[in-house]
VONUMI-303722 format. One line per field, with one value per residue (C-alpha): chain; x, z, y; residue number from 0. Coordinates in nm, 2 decimals, decimal comma. Each point is the difference from the previous one (the first is absolute). Layout:
BEGIN
unit (A_...)
c1 (X_...)
c3 (Z_...)
c2 (Y_...)
pos (NUM_...)
! end
This chain:
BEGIN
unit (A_A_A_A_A_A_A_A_A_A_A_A_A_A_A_A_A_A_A_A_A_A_A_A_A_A_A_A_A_A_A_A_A_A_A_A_A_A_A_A_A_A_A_A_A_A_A_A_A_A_A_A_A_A_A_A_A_A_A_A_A_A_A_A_A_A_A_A_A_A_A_A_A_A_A_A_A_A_A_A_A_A_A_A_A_A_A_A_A_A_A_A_A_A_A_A_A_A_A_A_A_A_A_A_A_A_A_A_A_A_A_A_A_A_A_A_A_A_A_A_A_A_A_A_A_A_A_A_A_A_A_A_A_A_A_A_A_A_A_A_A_A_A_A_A_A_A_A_A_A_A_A_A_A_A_A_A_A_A_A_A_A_A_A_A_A_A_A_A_A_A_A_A_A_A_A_A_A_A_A_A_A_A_A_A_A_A_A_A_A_A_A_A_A_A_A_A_A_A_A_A_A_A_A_A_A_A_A_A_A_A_A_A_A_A_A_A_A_A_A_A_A_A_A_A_A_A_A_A_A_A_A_A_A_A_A_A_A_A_A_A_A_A_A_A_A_A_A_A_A_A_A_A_A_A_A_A_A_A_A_A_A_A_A_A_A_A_A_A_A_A_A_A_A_A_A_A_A_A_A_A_A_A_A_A_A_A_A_A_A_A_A_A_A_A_A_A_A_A_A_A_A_A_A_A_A_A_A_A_A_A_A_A_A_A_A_A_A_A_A_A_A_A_A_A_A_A_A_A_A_A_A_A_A_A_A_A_A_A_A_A_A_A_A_A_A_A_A_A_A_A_A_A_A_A_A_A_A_A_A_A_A_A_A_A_A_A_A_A_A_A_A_A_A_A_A_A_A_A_A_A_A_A_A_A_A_A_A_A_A_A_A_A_A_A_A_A_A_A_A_A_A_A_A_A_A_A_A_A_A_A_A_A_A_A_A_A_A_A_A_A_A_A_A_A_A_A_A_A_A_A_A_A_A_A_A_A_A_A_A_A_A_A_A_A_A_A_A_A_A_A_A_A_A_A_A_A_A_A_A_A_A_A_A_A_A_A_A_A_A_A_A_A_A_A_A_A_A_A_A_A_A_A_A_A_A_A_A_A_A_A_A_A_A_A_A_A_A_A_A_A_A_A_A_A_A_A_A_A_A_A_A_A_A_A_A_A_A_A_A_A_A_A_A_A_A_A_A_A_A_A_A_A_A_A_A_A_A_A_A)
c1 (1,41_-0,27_0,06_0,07_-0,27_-0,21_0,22_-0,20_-0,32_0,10_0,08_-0,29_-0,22_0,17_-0,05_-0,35_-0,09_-0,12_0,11_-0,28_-0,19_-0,15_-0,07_-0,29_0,02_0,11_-0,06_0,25_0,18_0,05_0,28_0,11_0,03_-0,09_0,36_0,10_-0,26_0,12_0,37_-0,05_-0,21_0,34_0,23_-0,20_-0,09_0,37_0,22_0,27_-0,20_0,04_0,37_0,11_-0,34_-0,13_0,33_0,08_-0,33_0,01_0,34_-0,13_-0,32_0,10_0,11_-0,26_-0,23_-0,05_-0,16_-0,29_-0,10_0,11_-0,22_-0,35_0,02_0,09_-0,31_-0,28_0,09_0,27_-0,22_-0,30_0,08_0,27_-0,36_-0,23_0,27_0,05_-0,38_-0,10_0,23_-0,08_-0,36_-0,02_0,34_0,11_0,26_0,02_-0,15_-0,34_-0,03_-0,11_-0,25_-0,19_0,02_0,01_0,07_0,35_0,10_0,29_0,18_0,09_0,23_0,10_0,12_0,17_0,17_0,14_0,08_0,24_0,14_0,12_0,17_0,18_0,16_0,04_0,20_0,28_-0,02_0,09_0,26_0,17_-0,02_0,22_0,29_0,01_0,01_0,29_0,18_-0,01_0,08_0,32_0,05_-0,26_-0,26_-0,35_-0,20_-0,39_0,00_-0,11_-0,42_0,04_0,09_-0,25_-0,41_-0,02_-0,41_-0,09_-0,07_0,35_0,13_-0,24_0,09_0,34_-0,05_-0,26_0,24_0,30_0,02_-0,08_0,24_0,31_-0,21_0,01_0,37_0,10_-0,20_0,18_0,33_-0,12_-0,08_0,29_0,23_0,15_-0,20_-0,30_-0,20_0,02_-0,13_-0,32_-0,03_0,04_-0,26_-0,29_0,17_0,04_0,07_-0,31_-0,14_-0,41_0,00_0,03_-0,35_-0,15_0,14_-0,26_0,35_0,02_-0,38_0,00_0,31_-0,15_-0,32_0,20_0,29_-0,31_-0,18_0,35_0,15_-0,37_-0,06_-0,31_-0,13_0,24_-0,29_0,28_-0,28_-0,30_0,23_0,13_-0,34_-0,17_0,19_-0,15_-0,28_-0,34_-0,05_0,39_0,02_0,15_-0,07_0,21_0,23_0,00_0,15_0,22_0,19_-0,03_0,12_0,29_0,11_-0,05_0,25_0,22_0,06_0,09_0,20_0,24_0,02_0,17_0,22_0,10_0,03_0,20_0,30_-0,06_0,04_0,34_0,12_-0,04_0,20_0,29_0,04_-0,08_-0,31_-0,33_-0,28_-0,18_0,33_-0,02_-0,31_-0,08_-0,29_-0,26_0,18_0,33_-0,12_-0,02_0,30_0,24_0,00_-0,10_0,25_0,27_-0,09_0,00_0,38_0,13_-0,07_0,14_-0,03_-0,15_-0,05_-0,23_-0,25_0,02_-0,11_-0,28_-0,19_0,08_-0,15_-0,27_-0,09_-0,01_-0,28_-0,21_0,03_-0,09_-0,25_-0,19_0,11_-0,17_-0,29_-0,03_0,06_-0,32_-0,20_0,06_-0,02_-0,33_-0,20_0,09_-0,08_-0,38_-0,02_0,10_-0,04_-0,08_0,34_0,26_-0,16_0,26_0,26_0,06_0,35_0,07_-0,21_0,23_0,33_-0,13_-0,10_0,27_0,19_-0,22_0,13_0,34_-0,02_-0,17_0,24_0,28_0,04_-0,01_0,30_0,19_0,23_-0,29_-0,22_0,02_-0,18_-0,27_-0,09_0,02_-0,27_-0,22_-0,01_-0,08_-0,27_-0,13_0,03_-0,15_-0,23_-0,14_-0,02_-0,17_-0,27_-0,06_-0,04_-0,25_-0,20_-0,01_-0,16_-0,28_-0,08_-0,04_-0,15_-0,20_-0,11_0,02_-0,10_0,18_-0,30_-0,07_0,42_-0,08_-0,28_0,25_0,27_-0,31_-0,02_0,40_0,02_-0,35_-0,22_0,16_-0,13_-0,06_0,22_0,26_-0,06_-0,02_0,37_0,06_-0,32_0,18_0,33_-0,17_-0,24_0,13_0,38_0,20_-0,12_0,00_0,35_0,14_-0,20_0,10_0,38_-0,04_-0,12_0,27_0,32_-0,13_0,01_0,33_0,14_0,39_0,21_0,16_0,40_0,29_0,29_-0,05_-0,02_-0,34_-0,21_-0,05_-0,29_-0,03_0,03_-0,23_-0,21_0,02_-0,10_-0,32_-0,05_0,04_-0,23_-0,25_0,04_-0,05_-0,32_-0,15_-0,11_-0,29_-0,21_0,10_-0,15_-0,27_-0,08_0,02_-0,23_-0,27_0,01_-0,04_-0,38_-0,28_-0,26_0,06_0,33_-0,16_-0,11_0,28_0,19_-0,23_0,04_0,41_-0,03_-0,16_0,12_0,03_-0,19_0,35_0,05_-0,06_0,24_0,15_-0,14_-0,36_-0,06_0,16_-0,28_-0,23_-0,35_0,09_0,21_-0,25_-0,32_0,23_0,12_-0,37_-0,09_0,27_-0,09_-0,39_0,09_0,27_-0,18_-0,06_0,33_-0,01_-0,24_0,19_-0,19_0,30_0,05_0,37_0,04_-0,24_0,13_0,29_-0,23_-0,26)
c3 (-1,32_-0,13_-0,35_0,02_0,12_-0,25_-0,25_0,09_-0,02_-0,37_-0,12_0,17_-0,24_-0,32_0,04_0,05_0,37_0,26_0,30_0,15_-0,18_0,23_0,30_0,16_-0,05_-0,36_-0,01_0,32_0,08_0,28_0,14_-0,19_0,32_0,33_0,12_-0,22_0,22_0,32_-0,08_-0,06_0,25_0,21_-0,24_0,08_0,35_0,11_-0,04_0,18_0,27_0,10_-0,03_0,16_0,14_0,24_0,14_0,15_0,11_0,20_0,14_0,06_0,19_0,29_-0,25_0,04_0,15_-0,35_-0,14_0,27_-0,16_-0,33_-0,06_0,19_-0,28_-0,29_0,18_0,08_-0,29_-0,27_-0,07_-0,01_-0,22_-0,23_-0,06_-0,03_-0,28_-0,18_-0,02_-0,09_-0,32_-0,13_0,02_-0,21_-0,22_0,07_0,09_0,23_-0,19_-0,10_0,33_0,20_-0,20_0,30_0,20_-0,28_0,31_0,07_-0,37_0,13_0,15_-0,32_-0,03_0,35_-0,04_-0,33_0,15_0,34_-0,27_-0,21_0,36_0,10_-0,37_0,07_0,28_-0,12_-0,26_0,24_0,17_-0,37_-0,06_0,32_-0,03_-0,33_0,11_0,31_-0,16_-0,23_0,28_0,26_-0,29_-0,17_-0,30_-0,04_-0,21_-0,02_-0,27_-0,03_-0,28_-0,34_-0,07_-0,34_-0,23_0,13_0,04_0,35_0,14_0,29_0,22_-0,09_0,18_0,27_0,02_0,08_0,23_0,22_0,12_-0,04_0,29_0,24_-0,12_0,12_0,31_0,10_-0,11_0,21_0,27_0,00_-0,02_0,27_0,27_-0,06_0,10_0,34_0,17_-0,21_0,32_0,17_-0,31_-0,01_0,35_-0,03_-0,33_0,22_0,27_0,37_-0,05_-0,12_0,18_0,06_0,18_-0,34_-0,09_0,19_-0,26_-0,28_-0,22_0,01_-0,09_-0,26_-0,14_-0,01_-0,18_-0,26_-0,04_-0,05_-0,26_-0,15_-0,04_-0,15_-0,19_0,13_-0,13_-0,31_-0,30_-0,04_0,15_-0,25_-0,29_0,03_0,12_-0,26_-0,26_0,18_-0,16_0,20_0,19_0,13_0,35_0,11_0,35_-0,01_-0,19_0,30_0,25_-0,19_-0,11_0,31_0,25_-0,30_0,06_0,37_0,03_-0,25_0,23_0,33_-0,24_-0,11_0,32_0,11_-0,28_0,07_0,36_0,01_-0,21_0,18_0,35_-0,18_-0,05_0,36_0,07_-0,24_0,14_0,29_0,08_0,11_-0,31_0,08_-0,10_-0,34_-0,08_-0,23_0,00_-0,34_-0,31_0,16_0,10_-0,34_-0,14_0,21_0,34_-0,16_-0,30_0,23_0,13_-0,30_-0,09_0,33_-0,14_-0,17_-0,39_0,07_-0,35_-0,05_0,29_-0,13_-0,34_0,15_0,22_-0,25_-0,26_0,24_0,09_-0,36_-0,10_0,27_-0,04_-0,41_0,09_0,20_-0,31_-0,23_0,16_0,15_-0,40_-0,08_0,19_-0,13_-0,31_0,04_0,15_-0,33_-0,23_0,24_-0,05_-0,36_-0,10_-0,43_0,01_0,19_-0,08_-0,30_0,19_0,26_-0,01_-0,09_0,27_0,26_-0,17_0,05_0,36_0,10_-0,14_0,19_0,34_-0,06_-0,06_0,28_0,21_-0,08_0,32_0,22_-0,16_0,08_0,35_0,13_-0,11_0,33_0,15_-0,25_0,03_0,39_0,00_-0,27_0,19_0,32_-0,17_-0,31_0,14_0,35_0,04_-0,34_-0,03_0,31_-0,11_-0,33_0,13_0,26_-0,26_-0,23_0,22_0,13_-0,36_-0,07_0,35_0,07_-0,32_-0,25_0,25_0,20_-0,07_-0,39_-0,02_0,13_-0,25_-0,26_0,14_-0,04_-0,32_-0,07_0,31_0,06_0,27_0,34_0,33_0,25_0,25_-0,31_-0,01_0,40_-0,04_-0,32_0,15_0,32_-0,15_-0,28_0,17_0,38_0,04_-0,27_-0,03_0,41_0,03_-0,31_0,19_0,31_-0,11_-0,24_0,27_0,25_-0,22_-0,13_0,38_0,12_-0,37_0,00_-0,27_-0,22_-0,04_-0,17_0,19_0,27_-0,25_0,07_-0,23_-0,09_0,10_-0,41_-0,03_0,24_-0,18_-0,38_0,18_0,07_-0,34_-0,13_0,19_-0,08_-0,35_-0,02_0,21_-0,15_-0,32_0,24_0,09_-0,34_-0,21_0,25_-0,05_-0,34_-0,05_0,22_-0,18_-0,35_0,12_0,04_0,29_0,35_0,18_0,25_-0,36_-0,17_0,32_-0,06_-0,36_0,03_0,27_-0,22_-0,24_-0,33_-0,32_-0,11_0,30_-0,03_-0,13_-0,33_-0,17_-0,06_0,08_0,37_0,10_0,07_0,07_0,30_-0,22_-0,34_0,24_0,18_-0,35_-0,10_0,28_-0,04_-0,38_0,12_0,20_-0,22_-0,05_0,34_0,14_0,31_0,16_0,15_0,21_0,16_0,39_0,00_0,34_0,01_-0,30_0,16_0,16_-0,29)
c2 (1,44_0,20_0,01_-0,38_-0,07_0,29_-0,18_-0,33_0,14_0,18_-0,34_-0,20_0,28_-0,09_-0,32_0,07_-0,11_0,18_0,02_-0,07_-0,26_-0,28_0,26_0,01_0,40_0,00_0,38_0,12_-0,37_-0,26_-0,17_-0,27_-0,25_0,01_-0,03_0,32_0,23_-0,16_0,09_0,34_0,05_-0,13_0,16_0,35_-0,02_-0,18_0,28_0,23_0,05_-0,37_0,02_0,32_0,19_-0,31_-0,11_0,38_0,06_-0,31_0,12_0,27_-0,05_-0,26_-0,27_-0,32_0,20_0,20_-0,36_0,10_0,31_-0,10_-0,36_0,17_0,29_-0,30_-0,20_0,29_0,23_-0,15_-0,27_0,11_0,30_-0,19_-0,23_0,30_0,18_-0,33_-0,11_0,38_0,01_-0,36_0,03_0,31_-0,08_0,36_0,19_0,24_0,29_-0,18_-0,21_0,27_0,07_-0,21_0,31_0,33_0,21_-0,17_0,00_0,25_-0,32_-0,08_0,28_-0,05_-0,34_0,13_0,24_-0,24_-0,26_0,26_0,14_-0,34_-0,07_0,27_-0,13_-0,36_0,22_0,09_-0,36_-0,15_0,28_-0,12_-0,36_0,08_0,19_-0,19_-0,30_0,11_0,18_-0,33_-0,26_0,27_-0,12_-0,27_0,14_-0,14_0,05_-0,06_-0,29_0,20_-0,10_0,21_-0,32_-0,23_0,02_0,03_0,01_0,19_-0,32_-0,14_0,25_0,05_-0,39_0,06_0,30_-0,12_-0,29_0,05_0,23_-0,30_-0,19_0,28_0,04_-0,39_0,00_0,29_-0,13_-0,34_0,16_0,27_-0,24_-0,20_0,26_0,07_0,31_-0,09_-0,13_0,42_0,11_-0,17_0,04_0,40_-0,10_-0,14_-0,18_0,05_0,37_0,11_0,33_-0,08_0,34_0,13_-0,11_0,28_0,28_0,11_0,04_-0,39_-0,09_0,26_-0,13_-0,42_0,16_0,21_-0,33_-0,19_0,18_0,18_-0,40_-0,14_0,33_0,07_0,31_0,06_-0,15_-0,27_-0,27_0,12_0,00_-0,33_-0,15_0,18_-0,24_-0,33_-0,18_0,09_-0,32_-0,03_-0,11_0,30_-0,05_-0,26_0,18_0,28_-0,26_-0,11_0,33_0,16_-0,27_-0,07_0,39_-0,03_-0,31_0,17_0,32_-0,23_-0,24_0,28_0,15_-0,34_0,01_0,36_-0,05_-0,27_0,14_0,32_-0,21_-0,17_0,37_0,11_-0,28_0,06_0,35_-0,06_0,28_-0,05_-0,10_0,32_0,23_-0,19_-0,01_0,35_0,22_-0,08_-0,01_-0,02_-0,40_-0,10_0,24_0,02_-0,24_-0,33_0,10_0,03_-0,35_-0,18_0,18_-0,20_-0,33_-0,29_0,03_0,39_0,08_-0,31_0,09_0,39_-0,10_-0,21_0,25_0,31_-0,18_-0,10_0,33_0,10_-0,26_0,10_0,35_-0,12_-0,17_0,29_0,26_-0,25_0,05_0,35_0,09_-0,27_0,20_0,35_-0,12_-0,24_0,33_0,16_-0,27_-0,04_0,40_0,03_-0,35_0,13_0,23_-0,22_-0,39_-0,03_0,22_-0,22_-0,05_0,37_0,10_-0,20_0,13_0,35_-0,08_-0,11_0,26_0,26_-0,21_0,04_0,35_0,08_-0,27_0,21_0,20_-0,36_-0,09_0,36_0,00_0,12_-0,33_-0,16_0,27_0,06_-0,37_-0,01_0,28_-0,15_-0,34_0,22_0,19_-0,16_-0,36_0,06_0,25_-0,01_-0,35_-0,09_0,29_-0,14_-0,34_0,16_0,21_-0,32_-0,24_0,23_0,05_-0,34_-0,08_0,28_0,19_-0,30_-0,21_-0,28_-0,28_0,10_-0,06_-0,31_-0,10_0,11_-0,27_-0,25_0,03_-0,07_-0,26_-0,18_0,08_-0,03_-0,03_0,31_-0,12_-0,05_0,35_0,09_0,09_0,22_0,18_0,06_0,12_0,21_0,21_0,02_-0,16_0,13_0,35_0,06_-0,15_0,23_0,33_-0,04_-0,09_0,31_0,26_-0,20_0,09_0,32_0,12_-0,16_0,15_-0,04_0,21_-0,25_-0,03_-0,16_-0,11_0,29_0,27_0,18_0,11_0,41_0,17_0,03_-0,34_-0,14_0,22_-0,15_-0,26_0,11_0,11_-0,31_-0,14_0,27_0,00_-0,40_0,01_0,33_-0,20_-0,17_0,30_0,21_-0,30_-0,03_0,37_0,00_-0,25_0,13_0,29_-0,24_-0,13_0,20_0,01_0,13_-0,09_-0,31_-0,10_0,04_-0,16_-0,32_-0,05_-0,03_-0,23_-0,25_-0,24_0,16_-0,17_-0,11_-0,21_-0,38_-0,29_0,09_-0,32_-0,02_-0,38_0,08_0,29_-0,28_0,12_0,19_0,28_-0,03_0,10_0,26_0,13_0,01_0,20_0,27_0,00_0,10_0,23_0,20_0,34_0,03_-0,13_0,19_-0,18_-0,31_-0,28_-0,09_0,18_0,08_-0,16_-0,25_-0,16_-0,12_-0,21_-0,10)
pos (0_1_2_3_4_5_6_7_8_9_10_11_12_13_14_15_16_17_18_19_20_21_22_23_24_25_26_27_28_29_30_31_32_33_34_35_36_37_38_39_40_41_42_43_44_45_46_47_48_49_50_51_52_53_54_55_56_57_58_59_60_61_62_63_64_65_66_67_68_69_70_71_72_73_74_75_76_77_78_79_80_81_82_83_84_85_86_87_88_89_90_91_92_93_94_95_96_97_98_99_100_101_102_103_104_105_106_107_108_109_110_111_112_113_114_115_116_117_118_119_120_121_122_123_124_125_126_127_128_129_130_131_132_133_134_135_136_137_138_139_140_141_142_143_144_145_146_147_148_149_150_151_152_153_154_155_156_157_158_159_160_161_162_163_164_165_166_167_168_169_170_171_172_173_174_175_176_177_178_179_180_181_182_183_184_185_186_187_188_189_190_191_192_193_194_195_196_197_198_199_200_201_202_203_204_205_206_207_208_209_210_211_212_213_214_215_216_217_218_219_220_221_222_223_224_225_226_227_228_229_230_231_232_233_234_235_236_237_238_239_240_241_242_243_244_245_246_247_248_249_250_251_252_253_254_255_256_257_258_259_260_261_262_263_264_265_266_267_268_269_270_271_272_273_274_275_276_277_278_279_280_281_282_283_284_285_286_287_288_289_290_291_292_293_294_295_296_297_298_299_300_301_302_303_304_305_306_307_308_309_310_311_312_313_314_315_316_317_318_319_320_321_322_323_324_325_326_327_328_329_330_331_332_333_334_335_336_337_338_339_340_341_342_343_344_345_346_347_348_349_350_351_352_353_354_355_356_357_358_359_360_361_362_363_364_365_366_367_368_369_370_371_372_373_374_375_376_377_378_379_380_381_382_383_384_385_386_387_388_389_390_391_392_393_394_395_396_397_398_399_400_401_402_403_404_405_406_407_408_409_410_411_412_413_414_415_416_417_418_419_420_421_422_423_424_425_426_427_428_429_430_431_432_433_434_435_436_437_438_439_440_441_442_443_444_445_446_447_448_449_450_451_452_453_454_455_456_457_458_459_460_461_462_463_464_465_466_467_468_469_470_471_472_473_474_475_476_477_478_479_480_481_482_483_484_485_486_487_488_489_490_491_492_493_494_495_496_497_498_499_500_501_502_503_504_505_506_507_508_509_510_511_512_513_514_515_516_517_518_519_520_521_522_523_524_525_526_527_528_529_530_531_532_533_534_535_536_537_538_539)
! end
């Protein structure tokens, strides 16, 4: 795939076009069509999660009464902060390693999202390793090969084309065949039917679980959102946009959990068991239960080709890009050594992935991904997303992010506003604190299939944790120590915007960012002494 499409982009230069000619951003690029950013927006944020991830954890957590917990986080705090990530990369046109330079303080998120983003590769690793051999053990004999791209000149988007919906076409299939079959009706009703358990909704574990589902199945907090924003022309609608992509992925999630269900319920039936004894814990959903379905049926190989190659282009399309946004930090941080090195620079990251996916795809894979998503994909993601919006809310400042949406949208209304204020500065941040400090004291050991985790192990979990948020206060540290002046100085200085922050193209700064840029400019020998009130500027 990638030398295809590095093969396109060779040939493209002989010929003598660039890639980019006709952008608005001839310099770093924009999407070609609107319809190309909205895919892989999909195409990113649609992923295994929606498929395996949201089904059990509404199993789990007393069924339809999950959807409770699950749509207030997507309303109060997936929203909102899928918005705030999406408008924050497009109106700079950086990636993640430049964007915060908003908030010089924070710049050790970068690393952080960096290092989440390369965690969770890891893991979609073994999911891609196990599609393949289960796909060739449930089908025998019938091999299915990926079709070869080498031959042909294959763009990005023509795949991203294909992967982005061709997943909802299996899902629809499935779910007509599903609810056709005999069984399928206790199925759905275990799914979010008459069985659902509201006492449930009292447990931390379950509002925890709808925040991190919510945020893991939008990826909220990973860079992914700034990258591909960061590609838009400046005056996209990407409100609009927001809506669009998030309710898309919401709808998705409850529309495969129908399709699952339903089989599932068909398979109780066959065997003649209650839905709860089929129904696996996590990964065992999506590997091994609904499998096992899908073999009972009528023309079995047809249906097990269908969702196996399903998973695969999801699990694709998130690779695709997780990968963009390892390599688009790079490009933003080195953008003189690796601007003609693109396609080596993916090949070699990529490579580095693999490696380092190695030990998820080992017979003790399973459980190296169970504690990574236990770890890395709860507790660290809910405190990057926390840490991210009260920089933007509180040391950037909630109403100058505003005035910088103005300049991409048009002037808006405060009662337009009332809302995003609400969410930004009070909603979003308490409800992430409060389900933070709520699960952190009701703390359960994770396990797979009954087998309890060593003392050793819950404890390499930890460390990863500690080594992915260390990079915040290190590179807050070390760049204190870089200015000069006393430390509430010092403290000041980094939680301004830095010179180099303002929209990459000249004729977007408007007069707002040219008189700000003069001011900085004036007072650049004496760059310690800041007008701006780190708390009141939230407010200003």
């Amino acid at each position: 795939m990638i030398f295809s499409i590095y093969k396109c982009y060779l040939s493209a230069k002989i010929e003598g076009k660039d890639p980019h000619v006709g952008d608005e951003n001839a310099e770093r690029g924009n999407w070609s069509r609107k319809r190309d950013y909205i895919l892989s927006m999909i195409g990113y944020a649609v992923g295994l999660g929606n498929i395996w991830r949201f089904p059990y954890l509404a199993y789990k957590n007393g069924g339809g009464a999950f959807l409770i917990p699950y749509f207030t986080m997507l309303v109060v705090a997936g929203i909102p902060l899928f918005f705030l990530e999406s408008a924050f990369g497009q109106f700079c046109s950086q990636g993640p390693i430049n964007v915060w330079r908003a908030v010089p303080l924070l710049q050790g998120e970068t690393i952080l999202n960096s290092d989440v983003k390369a965690l969770m590769l890891k893991c979609y690793l073994l999911f891609l390793n196990r599609m393949m051999y289960l796909n060739k053990t449930r089908l025998g004999h019938v091999v299915v090969k990926a079709p070869s791209l080498s031959p042909l000149c294959v763009s990005p988007m023509e795949v991203v084309y294909f992967t982005a919906t061709f997943p909802y076409l299996v899902i629809l299939i499935l779910l007509i065949r599903g609810v056709t079959l005999e069984g399928a009706k206790d199925g759905i009703e275990f799914y979010i039917g008459t069985q659902s358990n509201l006492t449930k909704l009292t447990e931390a574990q379950v509002w925890k679980d709808a925040a991190t589902q919510t945020f893991y199945s939008l990826s909220i907090g990973w860079g992914g959102l700034m990258t591909l924003a960061s590609y838009n022309n400046f005056h996209n609608n990407v409100f609009k946009d927001s809506f669009v992509v998030t309710l898309t992925n919401a709808g998705t999630s409850v529309l495969a959990g129908f399709a699952i269900f339903s089989i599932l319920g068909h398979m109780a039936h066959v065997y003649k068991m209650p839905v709860g004894e089929v129904v696996k814990e996590g990964f065992g959903l999506a590997f091994i239960a609904y499998p096992g379905a899908l073999s009972k049926l009528p023309i079995s190989p047809l249906w097990s080709i269908l969702f196996f190659f399903m998973l695969l282009t999801v699990g694709l399309d998130s690779q695709f890009a997780g990968i963009e946004v390892l390599t688009t930090c790079l490009l933003d941080a080195f953008p003189k050594t690796f601007k003609t090195k693109r396609a080596l620079l993916t090949i070699t990251t990529g490579s580095i992935l693999y490696l380092l996916g190695l030990p998820c795809v080992t017979r003790a894979g399973i459980y190296w991904v169970t504690l990574i998503d236990q770890f890395v994909a709860s507790w660290v993601l809910l405190f990057l997303v926390l840490l991210e919006i009260i920089g933007v809310s509180y040391i950037y400042g909630g109403n100058r992010f505003i005035k910088d949406i103005e300049m991409m949208l048009g002037n808006k209304s405060s009662m337009f506003w009332l809302w995003w204020r609400a969410c930004w500065f009070f909603i979003s941040p308490c409800i992430i604190l409060v389900i933070l400090g709520w699960s952190m004291a009701t703390f359960v050991p994770p396990t797979y299939e009954k087998v309890e985790y060593p003392d050793w192990g819950l404890a390499l979990g930890w460390c990863m944790v500690t080594f992915v948020l260390i990079w915040i206060p290190v590179i807050a540290v070390y760049q204190l120590i870089k200015v000069k002046g006393n430390p509430w100085k010092r403290l000041k200085s980094l939680c301004s915007p830095s010179e180099d922050w303002h929209p990459y193209l000249d004729l977007h700064r408007g007069q707002r960012y040219s008189q700000e840029r003069c001011h900085r400019k004036k007072n650049h020998k004496n760059l310690l002494e800041v007008d701006i009130n780190v708390v009141s500027s939230s407010w200003l």
